[in-house]
Backbone as CSV, one residue per row, in Angstrom:
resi,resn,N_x,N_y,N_z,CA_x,CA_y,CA_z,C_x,C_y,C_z
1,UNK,-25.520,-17.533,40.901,-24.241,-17.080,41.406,-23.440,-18.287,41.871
2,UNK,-22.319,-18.328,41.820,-21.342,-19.185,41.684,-19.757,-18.609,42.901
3,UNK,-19.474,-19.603,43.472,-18.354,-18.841,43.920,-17.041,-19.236,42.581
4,UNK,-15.734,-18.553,42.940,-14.655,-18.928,42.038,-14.039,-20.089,42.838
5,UNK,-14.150,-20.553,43.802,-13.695,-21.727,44.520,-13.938,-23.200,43.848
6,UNK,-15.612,-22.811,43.704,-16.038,-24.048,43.183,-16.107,-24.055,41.531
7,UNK,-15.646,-23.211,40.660,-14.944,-23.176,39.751,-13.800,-23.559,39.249
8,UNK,-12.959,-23.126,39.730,-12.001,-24.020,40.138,-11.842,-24.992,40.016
9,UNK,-12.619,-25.902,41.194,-12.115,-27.354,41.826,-12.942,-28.010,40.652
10,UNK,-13.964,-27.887,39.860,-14.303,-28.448,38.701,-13.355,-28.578,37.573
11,UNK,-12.620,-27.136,37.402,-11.254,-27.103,36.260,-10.555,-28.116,36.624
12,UNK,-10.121,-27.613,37.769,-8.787,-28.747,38.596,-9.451,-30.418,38.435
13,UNK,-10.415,-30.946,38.665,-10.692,-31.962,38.583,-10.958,-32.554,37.235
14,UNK,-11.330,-31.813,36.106,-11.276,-32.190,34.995,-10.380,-32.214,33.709
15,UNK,-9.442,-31.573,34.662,-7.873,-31.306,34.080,-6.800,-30.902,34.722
16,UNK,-6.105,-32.532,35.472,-5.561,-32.380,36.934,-3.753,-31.835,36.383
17,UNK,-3.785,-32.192,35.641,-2.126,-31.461,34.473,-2.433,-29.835,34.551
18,UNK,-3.026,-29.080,35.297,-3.495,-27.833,35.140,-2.121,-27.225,35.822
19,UNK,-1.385,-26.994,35.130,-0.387,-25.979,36.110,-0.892,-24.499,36.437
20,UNK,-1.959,-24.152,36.004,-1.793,-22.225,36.211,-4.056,-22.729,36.056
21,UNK,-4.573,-22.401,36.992,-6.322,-21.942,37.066,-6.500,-20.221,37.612
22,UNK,-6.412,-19.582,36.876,-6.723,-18.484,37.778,-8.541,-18.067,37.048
23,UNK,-8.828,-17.515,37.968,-10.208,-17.058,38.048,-10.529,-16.236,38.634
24,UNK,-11.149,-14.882,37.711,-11.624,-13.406,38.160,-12.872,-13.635,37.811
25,UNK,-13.349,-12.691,39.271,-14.949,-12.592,39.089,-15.403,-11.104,38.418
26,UNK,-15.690,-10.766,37.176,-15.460,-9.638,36.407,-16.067,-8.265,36.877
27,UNK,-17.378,-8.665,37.797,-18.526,-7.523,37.426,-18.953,-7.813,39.437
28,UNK,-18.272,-8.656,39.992,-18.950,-8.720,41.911,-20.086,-9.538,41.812
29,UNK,-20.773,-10.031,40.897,-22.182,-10.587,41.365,-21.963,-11.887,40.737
30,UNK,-20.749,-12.672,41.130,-20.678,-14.020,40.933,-21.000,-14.366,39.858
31,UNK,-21.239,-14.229,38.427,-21.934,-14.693,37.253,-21.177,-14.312,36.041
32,UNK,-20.148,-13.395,36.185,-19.390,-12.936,35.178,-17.903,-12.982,35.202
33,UNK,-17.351,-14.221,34.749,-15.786,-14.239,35.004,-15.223,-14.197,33.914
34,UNK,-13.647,-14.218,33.990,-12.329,-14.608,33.081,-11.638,-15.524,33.637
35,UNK,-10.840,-16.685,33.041,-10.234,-17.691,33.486,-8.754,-17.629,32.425
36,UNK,-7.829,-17.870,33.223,-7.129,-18.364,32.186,-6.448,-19.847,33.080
37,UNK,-6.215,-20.801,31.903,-5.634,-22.077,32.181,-5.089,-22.431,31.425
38,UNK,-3.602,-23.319,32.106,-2.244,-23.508,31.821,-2.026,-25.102,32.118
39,UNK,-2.236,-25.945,31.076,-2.587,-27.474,31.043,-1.140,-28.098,29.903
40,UNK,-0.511,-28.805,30.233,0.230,-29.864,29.221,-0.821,-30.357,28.117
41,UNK,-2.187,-30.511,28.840,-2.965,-31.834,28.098,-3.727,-31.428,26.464
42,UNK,-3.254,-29.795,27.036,-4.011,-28.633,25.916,-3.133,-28.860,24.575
43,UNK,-1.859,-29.164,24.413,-1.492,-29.743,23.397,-1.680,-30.655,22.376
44,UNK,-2.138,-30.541,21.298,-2.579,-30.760,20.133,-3.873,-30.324,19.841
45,UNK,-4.741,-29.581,20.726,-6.167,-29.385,20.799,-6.312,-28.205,19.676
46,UNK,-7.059,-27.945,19.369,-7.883,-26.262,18.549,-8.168,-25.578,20.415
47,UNK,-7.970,-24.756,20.202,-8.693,-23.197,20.570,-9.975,-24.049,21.054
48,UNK,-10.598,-24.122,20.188,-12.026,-24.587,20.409,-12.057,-25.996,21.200
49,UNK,-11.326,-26.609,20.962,-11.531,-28.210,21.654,-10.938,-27.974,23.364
50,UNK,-9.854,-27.043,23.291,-9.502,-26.823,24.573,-10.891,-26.078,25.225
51,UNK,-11.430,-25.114,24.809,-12.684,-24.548,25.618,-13.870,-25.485,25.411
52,UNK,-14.165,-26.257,24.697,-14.786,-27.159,24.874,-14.303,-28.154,26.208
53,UNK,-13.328,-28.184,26.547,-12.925,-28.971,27.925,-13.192,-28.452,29.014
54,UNK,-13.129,-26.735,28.963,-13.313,-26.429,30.522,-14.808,-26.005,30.594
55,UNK,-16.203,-25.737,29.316,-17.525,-25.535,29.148,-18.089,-27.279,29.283
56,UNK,-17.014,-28.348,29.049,-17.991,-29.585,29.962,-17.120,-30.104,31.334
57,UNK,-16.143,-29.144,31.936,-16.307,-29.289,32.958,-16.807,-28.315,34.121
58,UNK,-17.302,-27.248,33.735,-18.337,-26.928,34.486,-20.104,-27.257,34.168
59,UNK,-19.943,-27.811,32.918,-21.416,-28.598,32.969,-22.285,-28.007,33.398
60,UNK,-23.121,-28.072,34.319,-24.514,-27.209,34.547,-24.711,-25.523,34.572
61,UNK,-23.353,-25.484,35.408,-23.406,-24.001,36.027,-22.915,-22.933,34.837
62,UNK,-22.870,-23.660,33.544,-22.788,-22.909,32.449,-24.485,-22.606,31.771
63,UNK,-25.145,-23.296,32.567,-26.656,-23.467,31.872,-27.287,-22.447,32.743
64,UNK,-26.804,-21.667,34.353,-27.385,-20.862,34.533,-26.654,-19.849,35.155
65,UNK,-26.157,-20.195,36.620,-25.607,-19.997,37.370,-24.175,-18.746,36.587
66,UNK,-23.537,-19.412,35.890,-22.408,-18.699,34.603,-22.800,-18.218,33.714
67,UNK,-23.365,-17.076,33.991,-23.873,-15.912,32.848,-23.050,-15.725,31.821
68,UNK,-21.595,-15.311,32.170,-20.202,-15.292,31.099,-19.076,-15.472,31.495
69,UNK,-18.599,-16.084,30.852,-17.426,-16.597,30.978,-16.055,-16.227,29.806
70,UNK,-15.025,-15.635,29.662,-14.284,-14.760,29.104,-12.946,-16.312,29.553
71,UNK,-12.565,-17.183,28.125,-11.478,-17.897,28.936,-10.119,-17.510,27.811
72,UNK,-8.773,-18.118,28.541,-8.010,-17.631,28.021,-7.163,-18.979,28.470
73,UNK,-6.728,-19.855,27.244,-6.141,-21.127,27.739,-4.711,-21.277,26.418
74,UNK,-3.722,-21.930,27.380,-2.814,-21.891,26.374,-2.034,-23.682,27.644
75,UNK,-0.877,-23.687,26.587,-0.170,-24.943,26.631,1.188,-23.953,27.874
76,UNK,1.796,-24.745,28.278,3.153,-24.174,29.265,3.689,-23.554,27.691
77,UNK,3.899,-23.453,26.872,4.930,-23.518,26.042,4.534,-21.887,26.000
78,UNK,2.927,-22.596,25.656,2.673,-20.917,24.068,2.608,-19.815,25.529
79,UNK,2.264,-20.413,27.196,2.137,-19.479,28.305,3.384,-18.446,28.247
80,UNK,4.448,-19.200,28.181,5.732,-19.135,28.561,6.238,-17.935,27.106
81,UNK,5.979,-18.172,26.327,6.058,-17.423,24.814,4.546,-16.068,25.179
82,UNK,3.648,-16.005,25.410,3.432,-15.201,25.640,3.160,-14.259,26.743
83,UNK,4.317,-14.652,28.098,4.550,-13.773,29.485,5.796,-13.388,28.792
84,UNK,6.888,-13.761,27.756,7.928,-12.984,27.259,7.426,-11.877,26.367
85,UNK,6.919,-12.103,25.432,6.031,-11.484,24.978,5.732,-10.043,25.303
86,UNK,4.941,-10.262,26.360,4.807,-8.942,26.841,5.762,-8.157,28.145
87,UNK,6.716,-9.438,28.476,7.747,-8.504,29.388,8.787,-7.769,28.053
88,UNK,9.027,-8.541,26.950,9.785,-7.742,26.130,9.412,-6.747,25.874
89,UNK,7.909,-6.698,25.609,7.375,-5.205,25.010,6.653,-4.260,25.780
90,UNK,7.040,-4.733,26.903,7.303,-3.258,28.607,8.482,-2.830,28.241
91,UNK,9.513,-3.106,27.687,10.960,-2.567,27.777,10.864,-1.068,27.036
């Protein structure tokens, strides 16, 4: 078990351009989250190379402690394109 604090401050420290870390704990027993993160640095990356950034910066606590992890990472741009997105299609 893991708190989301110290989740976090690992994101934040391994990708200090992080404008947006949010972190839900999915299921109450510390081991099952969703993240989404909102980085400049995520630009030019794959999908995959960006989650490859935030699975080696939590490093260990993906080996036990982080049962699952559900992430959701985008650039300010594609963030910004998809919060319109879905305020357009509430209308």
């Amino acid at each position: 078990m893991v708190d989301i604090a110290v989740l976090e401050a690992r994101i934040r420290e391994a990708i200090p351009d992080a404008e947006i870390v949010r972190i839900e704990d999915l299921t109450g027993t510390r081991d099952h989250f969703d993240a989404l993160i909102v980085a400049p640095s995520f630009a030019g990356l794959t999908r995959i190379a960006q989650h490859q950034t935030i699975y080696k910066a939590l490093g260990d606590l993906m080996a036990g402690p982080v049962h699952a992890l559900a992430l959701r990472t985008y650039t300010p741009d594609a963030w910004r394109k998809t919060t319109e997105e879905s305020t357009n299609g509430a209308r």
